[in-house]
KOLPAKE-285620 format. One record per residue: x, y, z of N, C-alpha, C in turn; residue in three letters. Coordinates in steps of 0.02 Angstrom, whole numbers, padded with zeros to 5 digits, always signed. Layout:
BEGIN
XYZXYZXYZALA/...
// end
This chain:
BEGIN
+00675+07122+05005+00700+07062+05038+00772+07051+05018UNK/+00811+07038+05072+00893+07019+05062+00911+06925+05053UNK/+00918+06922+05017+00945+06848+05003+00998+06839+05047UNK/+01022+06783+05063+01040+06761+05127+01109+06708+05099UNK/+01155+06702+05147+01227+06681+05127+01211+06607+05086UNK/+01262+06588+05055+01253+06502+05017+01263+06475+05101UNK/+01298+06480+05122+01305+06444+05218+01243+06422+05238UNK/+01205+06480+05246+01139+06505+05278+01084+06441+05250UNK/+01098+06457+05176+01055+06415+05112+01059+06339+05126UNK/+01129+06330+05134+01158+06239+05147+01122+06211+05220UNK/+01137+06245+05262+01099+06245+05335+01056+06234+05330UNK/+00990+06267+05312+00920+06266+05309+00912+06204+05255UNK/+00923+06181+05195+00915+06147+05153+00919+06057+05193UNK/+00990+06074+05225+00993+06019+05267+00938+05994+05306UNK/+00895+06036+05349+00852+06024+05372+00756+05998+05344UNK/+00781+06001+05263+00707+05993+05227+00706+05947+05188UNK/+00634+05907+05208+00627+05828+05197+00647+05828+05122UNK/+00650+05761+05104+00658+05725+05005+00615+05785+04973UNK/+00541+05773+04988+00468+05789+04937+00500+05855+04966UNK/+00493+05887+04999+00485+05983+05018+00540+05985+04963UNK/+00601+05959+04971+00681+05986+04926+00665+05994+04843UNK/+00624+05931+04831+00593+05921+04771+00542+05978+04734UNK/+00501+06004+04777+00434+06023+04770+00487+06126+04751UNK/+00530+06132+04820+00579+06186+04808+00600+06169+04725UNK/+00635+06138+04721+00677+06143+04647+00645+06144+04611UNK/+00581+06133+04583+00518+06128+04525+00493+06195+04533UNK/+00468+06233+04620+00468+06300+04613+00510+06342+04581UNK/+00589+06343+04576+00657+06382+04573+00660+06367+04508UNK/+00633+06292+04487+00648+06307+04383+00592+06354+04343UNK/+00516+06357+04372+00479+06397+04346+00500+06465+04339UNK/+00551+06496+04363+00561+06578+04379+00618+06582+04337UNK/+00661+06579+04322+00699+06586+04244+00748+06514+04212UNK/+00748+06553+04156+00743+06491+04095+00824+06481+04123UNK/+00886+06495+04170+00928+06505+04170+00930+06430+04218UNK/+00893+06446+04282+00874+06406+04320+00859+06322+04289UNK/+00816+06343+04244+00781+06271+04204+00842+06232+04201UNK/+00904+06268+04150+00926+06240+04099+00991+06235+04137UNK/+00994+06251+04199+01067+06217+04248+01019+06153+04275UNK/+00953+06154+04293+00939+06095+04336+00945+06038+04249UNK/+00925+06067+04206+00934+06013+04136+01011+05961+04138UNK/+01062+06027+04124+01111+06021+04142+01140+05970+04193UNK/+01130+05982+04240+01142+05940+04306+01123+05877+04322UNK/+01051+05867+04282+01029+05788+04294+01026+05744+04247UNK/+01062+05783+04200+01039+05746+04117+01092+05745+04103UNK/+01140+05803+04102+01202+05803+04039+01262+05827+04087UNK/+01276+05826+04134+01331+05834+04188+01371+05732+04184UNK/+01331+05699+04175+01360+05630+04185+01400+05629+04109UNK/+01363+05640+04065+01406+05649+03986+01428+05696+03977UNK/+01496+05737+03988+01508+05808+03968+01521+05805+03885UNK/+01556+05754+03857+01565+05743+03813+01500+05755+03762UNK/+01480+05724+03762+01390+05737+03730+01366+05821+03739UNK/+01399+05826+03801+01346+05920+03808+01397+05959+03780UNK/+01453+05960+03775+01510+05984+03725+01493+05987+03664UNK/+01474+05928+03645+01464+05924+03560+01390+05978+03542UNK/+01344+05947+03597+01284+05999+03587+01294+06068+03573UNK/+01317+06083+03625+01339+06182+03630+01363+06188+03559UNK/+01429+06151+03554+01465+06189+03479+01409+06169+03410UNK/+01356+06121+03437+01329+06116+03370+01266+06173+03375UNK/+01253+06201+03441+01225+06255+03454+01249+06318+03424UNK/+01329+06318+03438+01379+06380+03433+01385+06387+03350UNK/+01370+06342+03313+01361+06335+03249+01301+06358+03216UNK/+01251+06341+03226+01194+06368+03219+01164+06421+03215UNK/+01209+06465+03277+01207+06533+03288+01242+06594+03242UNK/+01294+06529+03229+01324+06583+03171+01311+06575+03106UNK/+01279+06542+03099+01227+06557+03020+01171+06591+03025UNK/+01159+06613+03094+01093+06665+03093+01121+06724+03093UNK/+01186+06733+03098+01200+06802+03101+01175+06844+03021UNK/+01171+06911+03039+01137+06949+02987+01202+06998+02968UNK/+01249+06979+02910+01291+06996+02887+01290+07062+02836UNK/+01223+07083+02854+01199+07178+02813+01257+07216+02833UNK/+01280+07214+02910+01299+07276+02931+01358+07265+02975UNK/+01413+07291+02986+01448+07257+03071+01407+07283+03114UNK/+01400+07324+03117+01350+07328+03186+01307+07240+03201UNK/+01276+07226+03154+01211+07186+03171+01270+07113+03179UNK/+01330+07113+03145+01379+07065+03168+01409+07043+03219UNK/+01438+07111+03270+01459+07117+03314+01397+07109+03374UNK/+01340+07128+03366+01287+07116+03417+01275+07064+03399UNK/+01267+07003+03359+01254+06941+03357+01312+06887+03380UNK/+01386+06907+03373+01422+06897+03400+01441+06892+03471UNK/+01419+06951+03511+01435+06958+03568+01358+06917+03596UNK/+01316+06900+03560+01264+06859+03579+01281+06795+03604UNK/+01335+06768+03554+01358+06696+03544+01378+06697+03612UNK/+01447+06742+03617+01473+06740+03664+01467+06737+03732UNK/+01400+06770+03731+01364+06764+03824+01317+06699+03801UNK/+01306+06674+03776+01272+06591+03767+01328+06549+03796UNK/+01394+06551+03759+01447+06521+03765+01474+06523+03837UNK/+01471+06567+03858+01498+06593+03930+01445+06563+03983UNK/+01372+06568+03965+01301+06534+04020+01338+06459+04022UNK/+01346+06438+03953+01360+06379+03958+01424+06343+04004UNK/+01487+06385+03985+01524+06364+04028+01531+06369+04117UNK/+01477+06410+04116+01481+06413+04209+01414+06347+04213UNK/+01400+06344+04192+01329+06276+04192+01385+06199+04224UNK/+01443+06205+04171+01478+06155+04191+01528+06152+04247UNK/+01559+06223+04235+01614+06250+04266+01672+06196+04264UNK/+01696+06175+04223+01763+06116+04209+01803+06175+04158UNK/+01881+06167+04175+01914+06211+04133+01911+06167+04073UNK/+01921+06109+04069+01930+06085+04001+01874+06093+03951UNK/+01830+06080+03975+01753+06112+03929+01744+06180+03915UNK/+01774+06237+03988+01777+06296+03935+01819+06304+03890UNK/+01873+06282+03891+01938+06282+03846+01909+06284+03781UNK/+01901+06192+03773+01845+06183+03717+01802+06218+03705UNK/+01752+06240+03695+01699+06298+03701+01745+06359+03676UNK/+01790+06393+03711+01803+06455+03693+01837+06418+03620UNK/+01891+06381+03634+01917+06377+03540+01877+06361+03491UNK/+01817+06350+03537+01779+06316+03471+01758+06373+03445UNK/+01726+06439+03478+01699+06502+03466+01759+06535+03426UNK/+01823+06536+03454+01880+06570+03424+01879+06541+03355UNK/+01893+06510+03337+01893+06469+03263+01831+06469+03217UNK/+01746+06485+03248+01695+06487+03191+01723+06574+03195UNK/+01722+06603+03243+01740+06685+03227+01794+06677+03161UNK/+01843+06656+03169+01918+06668+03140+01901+06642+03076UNK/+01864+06579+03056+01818+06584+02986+01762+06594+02965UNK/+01734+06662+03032+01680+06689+02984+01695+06748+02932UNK/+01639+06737+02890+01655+06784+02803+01588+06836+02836UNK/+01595+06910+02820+01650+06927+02805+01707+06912+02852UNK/+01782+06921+02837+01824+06947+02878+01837+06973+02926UNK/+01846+06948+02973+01847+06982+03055+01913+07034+03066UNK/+01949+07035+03026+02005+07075+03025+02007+07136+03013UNK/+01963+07140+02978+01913+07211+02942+01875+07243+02998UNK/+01870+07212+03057+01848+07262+03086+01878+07245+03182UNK/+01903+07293+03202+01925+07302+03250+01904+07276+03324UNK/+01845+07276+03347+01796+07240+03387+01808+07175+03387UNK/+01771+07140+03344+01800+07090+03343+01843+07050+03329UNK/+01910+07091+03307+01990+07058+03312+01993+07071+03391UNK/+01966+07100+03424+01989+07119+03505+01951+07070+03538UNK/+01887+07046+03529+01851+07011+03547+01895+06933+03546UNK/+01913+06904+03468+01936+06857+03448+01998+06844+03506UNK/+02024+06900+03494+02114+06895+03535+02096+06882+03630UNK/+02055+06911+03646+02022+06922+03723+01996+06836+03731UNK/+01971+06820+03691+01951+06735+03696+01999+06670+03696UNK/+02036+06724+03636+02099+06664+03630+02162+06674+03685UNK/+02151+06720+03719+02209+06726+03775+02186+06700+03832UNK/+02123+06713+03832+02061+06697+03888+02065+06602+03903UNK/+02073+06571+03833+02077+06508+03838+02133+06478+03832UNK/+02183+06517+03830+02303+06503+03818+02286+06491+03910UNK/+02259+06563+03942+02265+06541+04019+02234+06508+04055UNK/+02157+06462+04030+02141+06416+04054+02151+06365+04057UNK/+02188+06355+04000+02243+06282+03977+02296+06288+04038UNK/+02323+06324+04044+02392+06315+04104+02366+06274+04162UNK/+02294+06279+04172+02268+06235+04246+02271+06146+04215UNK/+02251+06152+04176+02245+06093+04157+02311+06014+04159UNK/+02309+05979+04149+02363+05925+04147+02405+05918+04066UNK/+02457+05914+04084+02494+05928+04041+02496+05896+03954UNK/+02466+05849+03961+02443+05812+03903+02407+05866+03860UNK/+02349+05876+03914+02286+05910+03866+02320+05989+03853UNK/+02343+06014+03907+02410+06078+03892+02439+06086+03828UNK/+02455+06039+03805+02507+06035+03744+02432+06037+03683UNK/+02348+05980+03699+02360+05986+03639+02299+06042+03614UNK/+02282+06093+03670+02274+06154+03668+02311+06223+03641UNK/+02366+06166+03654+02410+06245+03632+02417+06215+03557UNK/+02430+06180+03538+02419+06166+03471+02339+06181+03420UNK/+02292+06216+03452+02248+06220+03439+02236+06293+03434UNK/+02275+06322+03476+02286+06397+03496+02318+06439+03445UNK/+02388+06394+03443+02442+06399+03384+02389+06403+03312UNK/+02352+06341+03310+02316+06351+03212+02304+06395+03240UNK/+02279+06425+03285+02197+06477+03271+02244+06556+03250UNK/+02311+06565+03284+02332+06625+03276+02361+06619+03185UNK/
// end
């Protein structure tokens, strides 16, 4: 079966009562946890971004005390774990200023995690790819918050 344009999707949707639209979206969260946790997102914590900001990084924190610091290998795969959490999360919201936030927040537990990230190559490339990743998402932004990104950018280097 071929899935069908977002157009196609908006069209037909238009046409289906309150309860059917309802009864659809409760079907569409049972089938992945990805699904669940944008409709979470959307009806709960889209009105407070502020609040779902603080969550993630206290999430993004969490994560990095589980890392298993035996090996780089098992560093770098727990790392790049963070990082696609971090990334689900920011398309959930899709606001540049929340990814901004989000990525520096990731750039900075990386940049003081022990061991040393400098020591190993991966993730100095990783670190630098995030922190450039979030220098050019700041440029969209308004000039206030511009400046005090880049001051945030600036500690991190």
């Amino acid at each position: 079966m071929k899935a069908v344009t977002v157009k196609q999707l908006k069209s037909a949707l238009d046409d289906v009562p309150h309860q059917e639209l309802m009864e659809l979206c409760l079907r569409l969260s049972k089938f992945k946890k990805e699904n669940k946790e944008l409709l979470t997102y959307l009806l709960f914590e889209a009105s407070d971004e502020d609040s779902y900001i603080q969550n993630v990084k206290e999430e993004i924190d969490a994560q990095f005390e589980l890392i298993n610091t035996k090996t780089w290998y098992f560093i770098k795969k727990s790392v790049r774990k963070i990082l696609r959490i971090v990334k689900k999360y920011i398309r959930y919201s899709q606001k540049k200023e929340t990814e901004v936030e989000l990525l520096l927040h990731f750039c900075e537990k990386l940049r003081d995690f022990r061991p040393n990230i400098t020591n190993n190559k991966v993730l100095t490339n990783i670190f630098e790819r995030e922190l450039a990743a979030a220098k050019k998402k700041s440029l969209a932004l308004h000039e206030d918050l511009q400046y005090d990104f880049e001051v945030q950018i600036e500690a991190l280097r």
